[in-house]
N, C-alpha and C positions, 0 to 999 in steps of 0.2 A: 408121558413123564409122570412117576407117583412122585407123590408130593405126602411124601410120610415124616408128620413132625409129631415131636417129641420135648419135654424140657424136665428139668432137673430143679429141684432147692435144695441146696443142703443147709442145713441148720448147724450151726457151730453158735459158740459162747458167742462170741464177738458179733454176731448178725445185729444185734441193737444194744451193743454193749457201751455205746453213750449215755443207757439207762441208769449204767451200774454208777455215774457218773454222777448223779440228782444232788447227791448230799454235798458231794465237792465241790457243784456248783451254786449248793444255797450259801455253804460257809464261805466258798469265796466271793461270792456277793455279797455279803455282808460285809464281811472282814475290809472290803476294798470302798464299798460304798462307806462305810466310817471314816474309815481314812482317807477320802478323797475332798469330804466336808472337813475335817482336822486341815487335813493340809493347804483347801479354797483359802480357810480362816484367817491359818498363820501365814501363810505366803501374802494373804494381802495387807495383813498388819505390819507382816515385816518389809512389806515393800520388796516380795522377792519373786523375779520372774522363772527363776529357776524351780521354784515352787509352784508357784501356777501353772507352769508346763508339766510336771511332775503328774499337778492335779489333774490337769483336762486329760493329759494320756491313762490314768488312771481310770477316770470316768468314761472312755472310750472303752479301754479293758471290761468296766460295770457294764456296758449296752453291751460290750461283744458275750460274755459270758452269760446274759440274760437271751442273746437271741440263738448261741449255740443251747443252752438250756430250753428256752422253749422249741428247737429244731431237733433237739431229740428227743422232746415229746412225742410232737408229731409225725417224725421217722417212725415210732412204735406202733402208729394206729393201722389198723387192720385195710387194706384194698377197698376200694370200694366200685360202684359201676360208672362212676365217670375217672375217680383217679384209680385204674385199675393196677399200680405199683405202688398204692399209697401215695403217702405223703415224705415220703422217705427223701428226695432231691432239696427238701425246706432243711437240709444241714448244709451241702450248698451253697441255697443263698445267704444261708445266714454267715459263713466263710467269707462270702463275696462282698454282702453289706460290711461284715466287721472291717477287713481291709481296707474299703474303700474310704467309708467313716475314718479310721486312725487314720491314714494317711491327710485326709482334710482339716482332719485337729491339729498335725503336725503340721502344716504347711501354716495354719495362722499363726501356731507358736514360734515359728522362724520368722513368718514378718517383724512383728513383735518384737522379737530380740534383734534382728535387724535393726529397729528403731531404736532399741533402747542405749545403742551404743552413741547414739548421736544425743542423747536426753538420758543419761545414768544418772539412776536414782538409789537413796543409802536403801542398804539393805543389811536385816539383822540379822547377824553371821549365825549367833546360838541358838534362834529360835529354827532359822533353816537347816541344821546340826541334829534337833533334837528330832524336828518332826520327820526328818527324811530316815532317822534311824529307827526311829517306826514303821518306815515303809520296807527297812530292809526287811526288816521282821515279817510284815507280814505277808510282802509279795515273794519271800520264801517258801515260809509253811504252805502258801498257794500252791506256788511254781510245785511243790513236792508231792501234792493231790492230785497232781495230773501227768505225774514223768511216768508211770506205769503207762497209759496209754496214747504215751505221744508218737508210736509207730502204727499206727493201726488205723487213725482218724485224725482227717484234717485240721476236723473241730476243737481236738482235745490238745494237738498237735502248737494249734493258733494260742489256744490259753496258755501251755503250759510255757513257749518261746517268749509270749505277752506278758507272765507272773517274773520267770528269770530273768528277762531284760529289766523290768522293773526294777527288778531286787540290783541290779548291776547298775541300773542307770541312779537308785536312788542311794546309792555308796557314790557315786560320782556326785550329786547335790552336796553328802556330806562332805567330800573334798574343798567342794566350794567353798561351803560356811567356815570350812576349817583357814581356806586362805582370805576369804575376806577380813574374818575375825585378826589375822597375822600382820596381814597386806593391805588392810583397805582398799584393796582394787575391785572400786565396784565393775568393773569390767567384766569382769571374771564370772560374774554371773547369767551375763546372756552370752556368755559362751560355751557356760557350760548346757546352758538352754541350747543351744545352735548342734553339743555333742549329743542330747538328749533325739533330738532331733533326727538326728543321722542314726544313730543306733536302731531306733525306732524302724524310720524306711526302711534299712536295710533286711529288717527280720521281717517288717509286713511286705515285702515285692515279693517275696517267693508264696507268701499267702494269697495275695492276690493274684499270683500267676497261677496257682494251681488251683483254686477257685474258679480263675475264669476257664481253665481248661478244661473243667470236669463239669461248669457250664456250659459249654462247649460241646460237649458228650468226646470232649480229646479221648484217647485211651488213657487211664491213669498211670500215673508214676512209679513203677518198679516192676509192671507188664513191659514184654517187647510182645510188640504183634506179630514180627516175623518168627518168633519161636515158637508162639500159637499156632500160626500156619502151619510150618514145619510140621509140627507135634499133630494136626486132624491130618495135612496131606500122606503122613506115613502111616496113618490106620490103616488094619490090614482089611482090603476089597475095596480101599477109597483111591480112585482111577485121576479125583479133580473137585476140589475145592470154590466155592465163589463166594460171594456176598457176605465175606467175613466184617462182623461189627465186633466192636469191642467197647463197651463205655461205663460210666460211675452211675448206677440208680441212686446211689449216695455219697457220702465222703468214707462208709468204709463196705460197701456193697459195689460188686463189678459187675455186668450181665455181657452175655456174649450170644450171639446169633450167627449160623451159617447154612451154607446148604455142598452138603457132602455129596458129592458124585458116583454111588456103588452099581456098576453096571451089572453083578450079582444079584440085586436086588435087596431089600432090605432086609438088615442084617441081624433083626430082634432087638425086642428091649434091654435083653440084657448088655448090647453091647454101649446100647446108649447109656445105661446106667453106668458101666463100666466108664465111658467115655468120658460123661459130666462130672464125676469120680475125682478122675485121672486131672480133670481141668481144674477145679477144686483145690486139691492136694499141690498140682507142681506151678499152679499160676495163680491162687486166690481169686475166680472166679466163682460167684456165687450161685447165678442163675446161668442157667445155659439153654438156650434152644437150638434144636440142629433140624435141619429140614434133608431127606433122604432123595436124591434122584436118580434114576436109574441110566440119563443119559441118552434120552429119545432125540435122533439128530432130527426125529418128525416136528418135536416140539420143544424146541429149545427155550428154556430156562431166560424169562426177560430179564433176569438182573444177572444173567452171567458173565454180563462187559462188568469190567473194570470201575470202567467211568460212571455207570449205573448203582444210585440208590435207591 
């Protein structure tokens, strides 16, 4: 059995284009950590937990943008001999950590407001008016530094669903202030905390599911595996296919491994090149290794069961 392998990189814009990213993610850390202290301040003088919740998901946005920021640092740095892919997979966890984090902020701000329906306290309708239309402001201009590359990476993906809910949830605050100020119903403000809430979950499950999938080494989202298949099993001199992997080295980096079966023998570099190309271009796979067998029934290929990895 040869055991002729081969891999490919292709280099395109996009391989750490998290980079291109740095400024967007200084201004919007700035930009949010100001207004997270703005809005701690006045949400507790005005007695408002619609503001407070505002703030702590805010301040969860500041750690996630800080740890997607420092994970595309580190995605950029060079291979080494113990992390021989780099450090590229720390975007990742830094994905997995932000999820999991927001979701835990959001669960004490629902006790909270839970509580507060049995214990309503006054809350000053202009002051949570003003400060929350600062937030529109500037979890906009954010959410807008990151819609370019919210198809392409997790990371960028996470911020920029995190900046536009904000901006959505912090026009829902000012609803609030607008009807307490009308209605005096201070009720109305841990429920708009309760709507903050739920808005929240529902944009971070699908962060956290595709975190923990790509975790996971799942195949990422917008690959089918069986087209992959298809696409090596119909090379021309490829008799049988095995040991097909397919997984994320990062949030926008895919690597693929197989071991092609050409009882011809193998079929030159160019067709690998050609091959890894081909994967490339019609599947967004970055790196490829393909292992060549010629189909020795003397020595059959240990991982060509199924069930074997």
């Amino acid at each position: 059995m040869a055991h002729n392998h081969s891999h490919s990189h292709n280099h395109h814009h996009h391989e750490h284009g998290t980079n291109n990213y740095s400024r967007a993610f200084m201004i919007g850390t700035i930009l949010n950590l100001g207004f997270v202290i703005i809005e701690a301040v006045y949400g507790y003088l005005a007695h408002s937990l619609a503001l407070l919740a505002d703030a702590g998901h805010n301040m969860s946005d500041v750690l996630g943008l800080l740890l997607a920021w420092g994970a595309s640092f580190l995605g950029s740095r060079p291979p080494s001999q113990r992390y021989t892919y780099g450090l590229r997979r720390s975007s990742i966890l830094a994905a997995l950590i932000n999820a999991i984090a927001l979701l835990l902020v959001m669960g004490g701000i629902a006790w909270e407001a839970v509580q507060r329906f049995h214990s309503p306290a006054s809350v000053g309708g202009s002051t949570v008016i003003a400060v929350a239309m600062v937030g529109i402001v500037i979890n906009t201009i954010t959410a807008l530094m990151f819609m370019s590359g919210r198809k392409h990476d997790l990371n960028i993906r996470g911020a920029f669903l995190h900046m536009a809910a904000d901006a959505g949830v912090s026009l829902g605050v000012v609803l609030a202030g607008i009807a307490i100020v009308f209605t005096g119903w201070l009720w109305f403000d841990p429920v708009v905390s309760l709507i903050i809430v739920a808005v929240v979950v529902f944009g971070t499950w699908q962060l956290l599911k595709d975190s923990v999938n790509l975790a996971l080494d799942a195949v990422p989202e917008g690959i089918e595996p069986l087209a992959v298949q298809t696409y090596l099993s119909e090379l021309p001199g490829v008799t049988q296919i095995h040991d097909l992997h397919i997984w994320a080295m990062s949030t926008t980096e895919t690597a693929l491994t197989a071991h092609l079966v050409m009882s011809s023998g193998h079929p030159g570099d160019d067709f690998l090149v050609h091959t890894c190309k081909e994967l490339h271009d019609h599947f967004g796979i970055e790196h490829s290794t393909l292992q060549i067998e010629i189909g020795d029934s003397n020595q059959t290929c240990a991982l060509a069961s199924h069930h074997r990895v």
